[in-house]
N, C-alpha and C positions, 0 to 999 in steps of 0.2 A: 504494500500500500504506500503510495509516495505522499509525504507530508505535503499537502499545497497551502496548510496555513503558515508557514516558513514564509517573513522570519517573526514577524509580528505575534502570532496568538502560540509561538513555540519556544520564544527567547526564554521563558521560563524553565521546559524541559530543558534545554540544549543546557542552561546552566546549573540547572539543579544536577545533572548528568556527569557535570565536568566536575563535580564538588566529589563523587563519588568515584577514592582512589581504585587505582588499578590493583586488584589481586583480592583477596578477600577481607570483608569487614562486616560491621551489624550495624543493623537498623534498628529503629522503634517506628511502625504504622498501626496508627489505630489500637494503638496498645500491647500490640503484640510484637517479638523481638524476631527478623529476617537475619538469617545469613547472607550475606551479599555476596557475588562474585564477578566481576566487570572482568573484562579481559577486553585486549585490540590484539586482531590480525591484518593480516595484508598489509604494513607498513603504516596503521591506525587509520587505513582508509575503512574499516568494518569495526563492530561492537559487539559483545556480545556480553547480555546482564543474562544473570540467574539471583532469584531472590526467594531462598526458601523457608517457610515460617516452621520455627522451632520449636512450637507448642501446639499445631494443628499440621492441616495437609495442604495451605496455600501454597501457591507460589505464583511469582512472574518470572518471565523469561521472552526475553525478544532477539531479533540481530537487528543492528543500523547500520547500512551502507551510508559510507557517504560517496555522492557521486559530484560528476563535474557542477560547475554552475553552481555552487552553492545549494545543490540539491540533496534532498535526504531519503532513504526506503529505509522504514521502519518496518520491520518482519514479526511483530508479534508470535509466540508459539502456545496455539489453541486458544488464544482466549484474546478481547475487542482490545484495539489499538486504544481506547479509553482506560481504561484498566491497567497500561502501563503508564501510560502519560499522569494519569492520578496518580500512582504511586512513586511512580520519578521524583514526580513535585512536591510529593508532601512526608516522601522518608526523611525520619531524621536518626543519623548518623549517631552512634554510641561507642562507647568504649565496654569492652569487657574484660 
């Protein structure tokens, strides 16, 4: 699915995304505590999050290409391109 709300209604994801170190870390959404795992292949022209809840059976998981032109494919896995973009933007980052 190609992001065509870029850059205006996405500057939020893009930067809450870049807040979130490469390799693994934890969250807090909605009160409950995510394993995080961000990684870049292909020379960090691609993305790929995993974020798996530690006290039930959530999770998110997508890939983002970035392509030429300032353009983006956001690849969700199984579940609406909403549901990442929310949880992008509103994990917060914890220490354990």
């Amino acid at each position: 699915m190609e992001l065509t709300r870029w850059p205006k209604d996405l500057n939020l994801f893009f930067n809450s995304l870049s807040k979130i170190p490469i390799g693994t870390s934890f969250g807090l959404f909605n009160g409950s505590k995510y394993k995080l795992t961000h990684t870049h292949t292909n020379h960090g022209k691609n993305e790929k999050f995993y974020a798996e809840q530690l006290s039930n059976t959530d999770f998110i998981s997508f890939n983002l290409y970035h392509l030429k032109n300032q353009k983006h494919l956001l690849k969700p896995c199984e579940m609406p391109e909403e549901k990442v973009i929310h949880f992008i933007e509103n994990v917060q980052l914890i220490q354990v």
